[in-house]
RODOPA-560987 format. One line per field, with one value per residue (C-alpha): x, y, z; residue in three letters. Coordinates in nm, 2 decimals. Layout:
<atoms>
X (X  ...)
Y (Y  ...)
Z (Z  ...)
residu (ALA  ...)
</atoms>
This chain:
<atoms>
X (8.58  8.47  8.21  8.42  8.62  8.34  8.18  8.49  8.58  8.19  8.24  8.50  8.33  8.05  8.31  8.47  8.13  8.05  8.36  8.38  8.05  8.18  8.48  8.29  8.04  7.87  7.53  7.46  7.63  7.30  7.24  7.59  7.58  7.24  7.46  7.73  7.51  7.30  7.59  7.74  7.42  7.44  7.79  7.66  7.39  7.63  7.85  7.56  7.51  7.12  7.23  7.54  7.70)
Y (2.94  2.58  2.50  2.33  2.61  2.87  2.69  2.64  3.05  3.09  2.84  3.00  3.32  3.20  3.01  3.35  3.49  3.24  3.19  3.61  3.58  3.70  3.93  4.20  4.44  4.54  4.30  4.10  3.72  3.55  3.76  3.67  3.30  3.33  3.51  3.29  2.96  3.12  3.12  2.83  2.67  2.88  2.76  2.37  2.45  2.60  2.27  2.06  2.25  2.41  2.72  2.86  3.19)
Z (8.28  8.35  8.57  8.81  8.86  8.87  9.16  9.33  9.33  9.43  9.69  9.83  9.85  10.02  10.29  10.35  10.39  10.66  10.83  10.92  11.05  11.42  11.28  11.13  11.18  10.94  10.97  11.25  11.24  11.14  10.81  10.75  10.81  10.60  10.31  10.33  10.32  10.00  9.81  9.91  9.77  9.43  9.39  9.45  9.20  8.92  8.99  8.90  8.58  8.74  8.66  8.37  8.43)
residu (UNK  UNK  UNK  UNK  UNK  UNK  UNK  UNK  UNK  UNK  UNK  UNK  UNK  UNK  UNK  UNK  UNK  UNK  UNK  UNK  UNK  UNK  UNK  UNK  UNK  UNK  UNK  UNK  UNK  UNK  UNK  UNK  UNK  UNK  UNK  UNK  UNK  UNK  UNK  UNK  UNK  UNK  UNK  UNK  UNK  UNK  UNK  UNK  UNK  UNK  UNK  UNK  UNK)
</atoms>
């Protein structure tokens, strides 16, 4: 898998994370927005080639 399209995949994990912030209940919305933002970042970072997977 490219990098391109390993960050966009992880990217959209991490935009699903975020975005059901206030539609589940299984940690409060903060943690979740917290989550969601982490591995948005971690997707950035595998985009710019900082980390390989």
């Amino acid at each position: 898998m490219n990098r391109n399209l390993g960050a966009f995949w992880i990217g959209l994990v991490g935009a699903t994370i975020t975005l059901s912030a206030y539609s589940q209940t299984f940690v409060s919305p903060t943690q979740c927005i917290t989550i969601g933002l982490f591995v948005l970042m971690f997707g950035l970072l595998v985009r710019e080639g900082f980390i390989s997977l």
